[in-house]
TIDODO-404920 format. One record per residue (C-alpha): residue in one letter; x, y, z. Coordinates in steps of 0.02 Angstrom, whole numbers, plus 50000, padded with zeros to 5 digits. Example, Ala and Ser with C-alpha at 12.3 -4.5 7.8 and 13.67 -1.06 7.14 Angstrom:
<atoms>
a506154977550390/s506844994750357/
</atoms>
This chain:
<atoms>
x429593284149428/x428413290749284/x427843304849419/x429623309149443/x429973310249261/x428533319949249/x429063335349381/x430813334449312/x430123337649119/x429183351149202/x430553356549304/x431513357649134/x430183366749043/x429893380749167/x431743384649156/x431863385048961/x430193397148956/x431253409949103/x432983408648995/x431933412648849/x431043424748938/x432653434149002/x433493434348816/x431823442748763/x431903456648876/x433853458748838/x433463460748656/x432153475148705/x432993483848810/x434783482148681/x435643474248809/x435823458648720/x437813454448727/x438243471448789/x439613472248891/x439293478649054/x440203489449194/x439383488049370/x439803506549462/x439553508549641/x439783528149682/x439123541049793/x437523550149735/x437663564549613/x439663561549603/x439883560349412/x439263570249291/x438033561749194/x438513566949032/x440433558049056/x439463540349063/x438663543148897/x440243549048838/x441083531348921/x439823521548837/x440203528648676/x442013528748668/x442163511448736/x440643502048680/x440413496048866/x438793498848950/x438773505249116/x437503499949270/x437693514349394/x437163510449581/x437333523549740/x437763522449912/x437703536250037/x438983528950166/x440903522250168/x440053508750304/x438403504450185/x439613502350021/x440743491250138/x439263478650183/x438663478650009/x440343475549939/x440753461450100/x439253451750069/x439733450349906/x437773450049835/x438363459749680/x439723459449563/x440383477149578/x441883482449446/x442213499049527/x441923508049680/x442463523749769/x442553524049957/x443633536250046/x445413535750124/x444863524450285/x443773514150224/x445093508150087/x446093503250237/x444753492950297/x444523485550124/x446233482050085/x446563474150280/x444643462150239/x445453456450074/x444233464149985/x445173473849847/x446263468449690/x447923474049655/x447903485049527/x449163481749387/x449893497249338/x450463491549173/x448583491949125/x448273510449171/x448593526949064/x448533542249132/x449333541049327/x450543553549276/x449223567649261/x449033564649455/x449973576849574/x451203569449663/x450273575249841/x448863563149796/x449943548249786/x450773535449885/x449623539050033/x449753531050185/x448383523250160/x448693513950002/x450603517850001/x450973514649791/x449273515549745/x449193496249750/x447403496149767/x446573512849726/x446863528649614/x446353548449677/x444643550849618/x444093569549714/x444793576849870/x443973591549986/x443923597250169/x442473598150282/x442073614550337/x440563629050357/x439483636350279/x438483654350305/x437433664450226/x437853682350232/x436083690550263/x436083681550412/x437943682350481/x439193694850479/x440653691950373/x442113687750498/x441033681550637/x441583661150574/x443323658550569/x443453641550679/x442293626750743/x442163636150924/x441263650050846/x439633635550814/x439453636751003/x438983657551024/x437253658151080/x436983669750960/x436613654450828/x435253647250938/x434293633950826/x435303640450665/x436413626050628/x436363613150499/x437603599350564/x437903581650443/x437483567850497/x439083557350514/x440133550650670/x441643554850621/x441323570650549/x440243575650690/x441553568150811/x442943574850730/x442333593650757/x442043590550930/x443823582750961/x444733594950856/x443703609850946/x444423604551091/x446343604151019/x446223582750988/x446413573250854/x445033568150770/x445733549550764/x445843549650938/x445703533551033/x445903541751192/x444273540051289/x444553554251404/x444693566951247/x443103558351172/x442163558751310/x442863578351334/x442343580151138/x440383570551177/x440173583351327/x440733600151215/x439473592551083/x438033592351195/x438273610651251/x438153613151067/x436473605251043/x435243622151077/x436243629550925/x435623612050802/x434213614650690/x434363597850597/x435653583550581/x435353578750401/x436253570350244/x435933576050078/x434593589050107/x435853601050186/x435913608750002/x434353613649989/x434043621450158/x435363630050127/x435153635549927/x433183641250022/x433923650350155/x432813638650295/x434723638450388/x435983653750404/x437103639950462/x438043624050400/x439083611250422/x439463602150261/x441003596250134/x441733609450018/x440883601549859/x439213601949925/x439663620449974/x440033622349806/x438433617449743/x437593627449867/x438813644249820/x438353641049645/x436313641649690/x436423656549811/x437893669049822/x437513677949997/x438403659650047/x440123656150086/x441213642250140/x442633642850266/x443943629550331/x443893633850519/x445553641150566/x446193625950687/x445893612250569/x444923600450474/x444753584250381/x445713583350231/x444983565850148/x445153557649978/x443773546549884/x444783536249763/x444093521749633/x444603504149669/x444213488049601/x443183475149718/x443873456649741/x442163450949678/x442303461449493/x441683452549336/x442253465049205/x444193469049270/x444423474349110/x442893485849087/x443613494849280/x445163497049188/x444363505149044/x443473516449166/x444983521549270/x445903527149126/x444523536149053/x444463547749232/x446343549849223/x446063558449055/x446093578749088/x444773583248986/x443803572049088/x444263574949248/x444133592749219/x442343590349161/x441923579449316/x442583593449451/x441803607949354/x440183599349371/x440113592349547/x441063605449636/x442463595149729/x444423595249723/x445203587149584/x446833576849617/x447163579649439/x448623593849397/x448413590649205/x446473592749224/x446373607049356/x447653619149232/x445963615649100/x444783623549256/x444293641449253/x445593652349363/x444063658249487/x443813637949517/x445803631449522/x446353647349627/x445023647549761/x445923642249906/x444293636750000/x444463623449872/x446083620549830/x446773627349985/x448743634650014/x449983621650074/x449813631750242/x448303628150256/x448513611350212/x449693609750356/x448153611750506/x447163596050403/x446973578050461/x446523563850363/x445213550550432/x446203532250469/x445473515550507/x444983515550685/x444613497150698/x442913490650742/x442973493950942/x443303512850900/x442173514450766/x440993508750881/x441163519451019/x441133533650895/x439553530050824/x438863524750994/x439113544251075/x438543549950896/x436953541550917/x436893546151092/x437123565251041/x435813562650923/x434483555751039/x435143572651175/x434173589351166/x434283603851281/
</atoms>
């Protein structure tokens, strides 16, 4: 019994010298009682400057992660290992969140600032009401050239990545549903197809493609293009942005028979600590000035009407970026496939990856 009493006093002690231990290194590092908001966003999709500015105005302290995938936020977020208090996936994937239960319902009454959002950004279908999520950015995916290369007028759809001409040129992203969605719409489909005929007719188009692929890369499409090491890209109109801003013999065009039109809103996850910290945060992105800042700095559509009338006229009135309702017309918008389709997407992905000719 003594030895028992003994290993539990020790037991005790070891805890009281790590809770001690922990309070010190809050107190040096000024976290001590700070209230804190746990962010889960894409890389380089805020401008730094606005979470200083958050931090100031509302006294909460902010804990910034990144993810670089819809699917790797929705594991992190399902397993539930860390209290998130705001995310921002895109359009399908808040399907997927709101059909696993993984969302709360937001209560309006606690957000300022909705009004400032066009009324083409809400009441989607998929979050009809904005129960769950509020318009964050919005952009197409398209291509990108670089004039010393390519002609101006020689891109003007996704068939013109197949001239042999481009031989070992292109930069292509590396995402199923993007990649899949070129090939399907190429080919006059839907890029939510479930029809395994048209996939399989988009997988086959895709592998005549392959002689033209340099690369199928994530982030680093920026900088081969900004270094002209690619004439040739395939990338999302913010990232085109950037790369436009770092090299002007680039350009960006929507390819004439379509593309994907998505949506990256912030929602709250079911496993939040600080609901009213994600509140705080949501309303401070509604305001103009801010949102205004936010698109001005990353390069991406704002849903914002009150904050894109703040944006200089060569930014608001570029219709590669805020494109005509015409335009608008040829776009699709990702949905929830469900997990056999989603599967047989990424499965002829990974099979296009693994093809060369």
């Amino acid at each position: 019994m003594k030895r028992l009493q003994s290993l539990i006093i020790g037991i005790v002690a070891i805890i009281c010298v790590l809770l001690f231990a922990v309070k010190q290194l809050e107190h040096a590092t000024g976290m001590a009682g700070a209230k804190i908001v746990n962010i889960y966003n894409w890389g380089d999709y805020i401008d730094p400057e606005l979470i200083d500015k958050f931090e100031e105005k509302t006294g909460y302290k902010v804990n910034y992660e990144t993810f670089d995938s819809n699917e790797a936020m929705f594991t992190k977020i399902q397993q539930g290992g860390t209290a998130y208090d705001i995310t921002i996936p895109s359009e399908y994937m808040i399907q997927k969140m709101m059909k696993e239960n993984l969302l709360v319902k937001l209560d309006h009454s606690k957000i300022k600032g909705l009004e400032n959002i066009h009324d083409d950004f809400l009441d989607l279908s998929f979050d009809p009401g904005n129960q769950y999520s509020i318009p964050y950015f919005w952009g197409t995916l398209g291509i990108v050239y670089n004039d010393k290369f390519i002609k101006d007028g020689a891109i003007a759809s996704w068939n013109d990545l197949w001239k042999e001409d481009f031989r070992d040129s292109l930069m292509v992203i590396d995402g199923a549903r993007e990649v899949m969605g070129i090939g399907l719409q190429s080919l006059g489909y839907s890029l939510n197809s479930k029809d395994r005929g048209q996939l399989q007719a988009a997988f086959t188009h895709l592998k005549d493609l392959t002689p033209n692929i340099k690369a199928i890369v994530a982030d680093e499409i920026k900088m081969y293009m900004a270094n002209e090491e690619s004439p040739l890209a395939i990338t999302f109109s913010g990232e085109a942005a950037d790369m436009m801003y770092e090299n002007e013999h680039l350009h960006y065009v929507i390819p004439e028979e379509g593309s994907n039109l998505w949506f990256d809103n912030i929602v709250i996850p079911k496993t939040a600590k600080n609901i009213d910290g994600a509140y705080a945060f949501i309303n401070f992105m509604l305001e103009p000035e801010n949102a205004a800042q936010n698109a001005e700095y990353i390069g991406y559509s704002t849903p914002n009407e009150a904050a894109k009338k703040l944006l200089p006229a060569e930014i608001s009135g570029d219709t590669r970026f805020y494109p005509t309702d015409e335009m608008l017309t040829h776009m699709e918008v990702y949905e929830d496939l469900g997990p056999e389709y989603l599967g047989i997407y990424n499965d002829l992905f990974l099979e296009l990856k693994m093809y060369r000719r």
